[in-house]
C-alpha positions in Angstrom: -15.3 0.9 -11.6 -18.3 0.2 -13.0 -21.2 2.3 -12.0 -25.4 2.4 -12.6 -28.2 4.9 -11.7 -31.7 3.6 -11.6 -34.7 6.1 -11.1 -37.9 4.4 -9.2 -40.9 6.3 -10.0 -38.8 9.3 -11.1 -37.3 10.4 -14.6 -33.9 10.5 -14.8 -32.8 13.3 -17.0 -29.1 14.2 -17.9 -28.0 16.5 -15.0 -29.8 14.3 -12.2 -27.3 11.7 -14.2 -24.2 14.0 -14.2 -24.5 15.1 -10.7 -24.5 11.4 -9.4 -21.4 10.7 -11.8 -19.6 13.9 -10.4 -20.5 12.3 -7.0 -19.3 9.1 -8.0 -15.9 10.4 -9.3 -14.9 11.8 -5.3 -14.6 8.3 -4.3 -11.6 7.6 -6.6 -9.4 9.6 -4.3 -9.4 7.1 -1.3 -7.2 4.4 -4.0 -9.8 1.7 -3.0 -10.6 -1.0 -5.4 -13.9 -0.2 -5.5 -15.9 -2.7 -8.1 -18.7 -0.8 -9.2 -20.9 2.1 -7.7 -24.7 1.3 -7.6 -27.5 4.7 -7.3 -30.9 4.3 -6.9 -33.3 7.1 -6.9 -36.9 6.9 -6.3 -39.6 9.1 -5.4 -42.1 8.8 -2.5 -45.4 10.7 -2.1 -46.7 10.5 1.3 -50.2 12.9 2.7 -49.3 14.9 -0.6 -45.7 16.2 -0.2 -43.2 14.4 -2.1 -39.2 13.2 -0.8 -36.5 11.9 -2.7 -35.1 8.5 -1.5 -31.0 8.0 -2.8 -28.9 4.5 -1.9 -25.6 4.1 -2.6 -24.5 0.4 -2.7 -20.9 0.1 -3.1 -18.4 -3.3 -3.7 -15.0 -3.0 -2.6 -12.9 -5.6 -2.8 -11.8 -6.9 0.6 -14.4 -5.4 2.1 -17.7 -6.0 2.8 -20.5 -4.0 0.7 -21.1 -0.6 1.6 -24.8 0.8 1.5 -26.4 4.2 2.3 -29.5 5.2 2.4 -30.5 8.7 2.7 -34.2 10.5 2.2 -34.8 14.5 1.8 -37.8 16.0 0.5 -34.8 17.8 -2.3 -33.1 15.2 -4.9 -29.5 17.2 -4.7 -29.3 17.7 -0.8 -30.1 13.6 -0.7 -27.3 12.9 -2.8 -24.7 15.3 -1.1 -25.6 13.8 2.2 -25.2 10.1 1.3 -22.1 11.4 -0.6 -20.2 12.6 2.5 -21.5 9.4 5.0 -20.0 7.5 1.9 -16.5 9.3 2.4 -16.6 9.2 5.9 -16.8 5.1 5.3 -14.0 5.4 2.5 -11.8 7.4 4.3 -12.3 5.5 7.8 -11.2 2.2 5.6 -8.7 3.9 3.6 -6.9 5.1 7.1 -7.0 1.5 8.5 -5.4 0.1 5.8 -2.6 2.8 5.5 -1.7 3.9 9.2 -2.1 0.8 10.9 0.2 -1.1 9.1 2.1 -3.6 11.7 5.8 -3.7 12.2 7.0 -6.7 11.9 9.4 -7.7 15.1 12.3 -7.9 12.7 11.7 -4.2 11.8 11.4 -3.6 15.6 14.6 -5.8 15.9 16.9 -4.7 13.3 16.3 -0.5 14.0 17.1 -1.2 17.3 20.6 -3.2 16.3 21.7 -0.6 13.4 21.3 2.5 16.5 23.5 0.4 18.6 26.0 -0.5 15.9 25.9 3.5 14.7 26.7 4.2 18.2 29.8 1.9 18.4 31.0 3.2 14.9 30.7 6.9 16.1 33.5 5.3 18.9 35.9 4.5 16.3 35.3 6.8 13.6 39.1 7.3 12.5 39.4 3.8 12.4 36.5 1.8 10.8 35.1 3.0 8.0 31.6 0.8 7.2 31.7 -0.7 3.5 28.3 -2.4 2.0 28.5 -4.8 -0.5 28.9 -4.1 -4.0 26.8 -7.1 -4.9 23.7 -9.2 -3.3 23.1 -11.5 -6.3 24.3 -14.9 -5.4 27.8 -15.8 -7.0 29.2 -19.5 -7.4 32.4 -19.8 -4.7 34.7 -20.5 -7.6 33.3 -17.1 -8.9 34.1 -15.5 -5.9 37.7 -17.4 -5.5 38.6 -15.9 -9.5 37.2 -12.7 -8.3 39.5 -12.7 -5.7 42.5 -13.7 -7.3 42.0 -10.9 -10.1 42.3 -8.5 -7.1 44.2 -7.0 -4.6 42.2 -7.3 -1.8 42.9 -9.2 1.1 39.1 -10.8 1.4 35.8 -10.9 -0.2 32.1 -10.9 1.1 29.6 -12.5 -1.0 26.6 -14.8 -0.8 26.6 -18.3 -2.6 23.7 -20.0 -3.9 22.4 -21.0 -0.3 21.7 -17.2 0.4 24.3 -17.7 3.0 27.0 -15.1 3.4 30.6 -16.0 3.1 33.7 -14.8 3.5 36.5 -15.9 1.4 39.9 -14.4 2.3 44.0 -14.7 1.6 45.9 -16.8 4.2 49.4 -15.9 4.4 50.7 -19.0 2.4 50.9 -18.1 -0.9 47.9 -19.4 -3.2 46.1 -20.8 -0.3 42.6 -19.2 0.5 40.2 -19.7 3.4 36.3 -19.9 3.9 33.6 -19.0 6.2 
């Protein structure tokens, strides 16, 4: 993030400079990739009595610029004040972005198919015992049909090079294997 701090008709000493980089520093804690941090201060004199003008421009990145201006006839009160309409803008983005994610339908879709299928499990629970595959990496069928062979088991799941799941399994003639 980078950041500047220019002074219009107004010296910018070191704590003027630290405060508005202590300021700066809060907006870290939104996790917005914020480009860089612009200040300006400048100084007005109007029928004798003096006021502090402070703008911060901000670039975010997938969002539009954010500027605030703010006037107060004290320097640190200016600051403050555009500091917390600044968070109010960050956090306001910040919650979009994090709590109104969409679901996607196949979310939707698939929670609503794993409660029924836990349901009809719970029906047979002595009998069925649910299994998950040991492996989703994508094996060659003659892979699986060695794999197979080298075991005892009766059938094995897997997915080929398609992505497509298959079933490869022991038909009761010796030596002879099916596949789905």
């Amino acid at each position: 993030m980078n950041t500047s701090i220019v002074g219009r008709h107004i010296e910018l000493t070191e704590p003027i400079k630290d405060y508005v980089n202590s300021s700066v520093e809060i907006f870290k804690k939104y996790n917005l990739d914020i480009i860089s941090v612009n200040s300006i201060i400048s100084q007005e004199e109007k029928h004798g009595k003096k006021a502090f003008s402070f703008e911060f421009t901000l670039n975010i990145a997938n969002l539009d610029t954010v500027v605030v201006k703010q006037k107060d006839k004290d320097l640190y009160a200016a600051i403050d004040i555009a500091v917390d309409r600044v968070s109010k803008v960050l956090r306001r983005h910040h919650d979009k972005i994090t709590g109104h994610r969409a679901t996607k339908l196949t979310e939707v879709a698939s929670a609503e198919i794993e409660d029924e299928i836990a349901n009809e499990l719970e029906k047979f629970e002595n009998e069925i015992v649910p299994v998950r595959l040991t492996s989703y990496k994508p094996i060659d069928i003659e892979e699986a049909l060695n794999e197979l062979k080298a075991s005892d088991a009766a059938f094995k799941v897997f997915y080929d090079r398609d992505d497509n799941m298959r079933v490869l399994y022991r038909m009761k003639e010796e030596g002879q294997f099916g596949l789905y």
